[in-house]
C-alpha positions in Angstrom: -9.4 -9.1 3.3 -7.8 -6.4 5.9 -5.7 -9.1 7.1 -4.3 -10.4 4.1 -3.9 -7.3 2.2 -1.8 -6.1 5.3 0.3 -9.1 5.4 0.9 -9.7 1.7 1.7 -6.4 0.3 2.2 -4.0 3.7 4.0 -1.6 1.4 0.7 -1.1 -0.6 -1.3 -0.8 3.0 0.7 1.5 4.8 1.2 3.9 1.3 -2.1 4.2 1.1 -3.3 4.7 4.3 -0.5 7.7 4.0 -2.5 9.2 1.5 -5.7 9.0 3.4 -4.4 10.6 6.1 -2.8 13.1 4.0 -6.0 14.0 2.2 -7.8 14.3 5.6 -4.7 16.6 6.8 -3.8 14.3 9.3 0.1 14.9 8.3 1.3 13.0 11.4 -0.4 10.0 10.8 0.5 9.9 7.4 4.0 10.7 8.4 3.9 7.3 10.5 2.0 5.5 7.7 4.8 6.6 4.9 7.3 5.6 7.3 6.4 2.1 7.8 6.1 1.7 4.2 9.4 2.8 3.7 10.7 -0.1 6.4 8.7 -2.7 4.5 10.5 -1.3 0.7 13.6 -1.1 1.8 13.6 -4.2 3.9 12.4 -5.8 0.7 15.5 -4.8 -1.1 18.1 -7.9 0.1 15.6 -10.0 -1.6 15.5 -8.1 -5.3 19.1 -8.4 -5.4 19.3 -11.7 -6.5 20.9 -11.9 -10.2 18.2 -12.1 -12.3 15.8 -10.0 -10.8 16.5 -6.8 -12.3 12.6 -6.4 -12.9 11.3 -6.7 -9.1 14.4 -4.4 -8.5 13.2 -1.7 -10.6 9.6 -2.5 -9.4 10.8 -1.8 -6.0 13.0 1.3 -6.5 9.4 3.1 -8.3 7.7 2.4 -5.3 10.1 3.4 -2.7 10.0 6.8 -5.3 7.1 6.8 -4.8 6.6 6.4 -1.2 9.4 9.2 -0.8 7.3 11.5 -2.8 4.1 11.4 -0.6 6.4 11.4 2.7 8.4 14.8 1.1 4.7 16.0 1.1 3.2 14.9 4.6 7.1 16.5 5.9 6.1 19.9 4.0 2.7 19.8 5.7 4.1 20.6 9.2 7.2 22.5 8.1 9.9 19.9 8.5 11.1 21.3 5.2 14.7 20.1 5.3 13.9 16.6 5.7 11.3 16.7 3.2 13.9 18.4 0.5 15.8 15.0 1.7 13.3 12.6 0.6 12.4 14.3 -2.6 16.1 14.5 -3.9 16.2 10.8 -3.3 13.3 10.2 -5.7 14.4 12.2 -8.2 16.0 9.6 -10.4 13.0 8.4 -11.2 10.9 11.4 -11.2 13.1 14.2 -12.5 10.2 15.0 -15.2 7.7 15.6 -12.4 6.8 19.3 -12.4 5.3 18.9 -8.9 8.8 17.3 -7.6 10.8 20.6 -8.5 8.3 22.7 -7.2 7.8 21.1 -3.7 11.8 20.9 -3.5 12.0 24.6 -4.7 9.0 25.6 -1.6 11.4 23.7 0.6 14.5 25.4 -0.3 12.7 29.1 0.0 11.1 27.8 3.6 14.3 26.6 4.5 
């Protein structure tokens, strides 16, 4: 089950091993988990742009949000605030009505 859930979705696997490390305050581990995850979205995108695939595109833009937001956090943790303001003005299209967003990117701009 490791194997395949690693090989079909490694998005999924690395994101979430992010926020175990995270929880357990390992912050660089989950910096290196978040930014594999990030290689496996974004790498994904030449695919989703395809006409008629406006869904998966979507689908893939809310995860990579969402795999910014919990790399923002893990780059607060060990006071790389600048490049943790970075990745959470690039998910804020998507979540502008987060409360915690504009309070972790306000923390970063008082650190800073």
């Amino acid at each position: 089950m490791y194997n395949k859930s690693s090989q079909l979705h490694p998005q999924y696997y690395f994101n979430n091993l992010g926020v175990i490390h995270l929880k357990m305050q390992k912050y660089n581990l989950a910096i290196m988990y978040f930014s594999k995850a990030l290689k496996f979205v974004l790498t994904g995108n030449e695919a989703t742009d395809l006409p008629g695939s406006k869904h998966v595109s979507h689908w893939t833009s809310q995860k990579t949000s969402e795999i910014l937001y919990n790399y923002g956090q893990a780059l607060m943790k060990v006071n790389k605030f600048v490049e943790a303001f970075k990745c959470f003005e690039k998910c804020m299209p998507l979540l502008k009505h987060s409360v915690r967003l504009w309070y972790f990117m306000g923390i970063c701009s008082l650190e800073y």
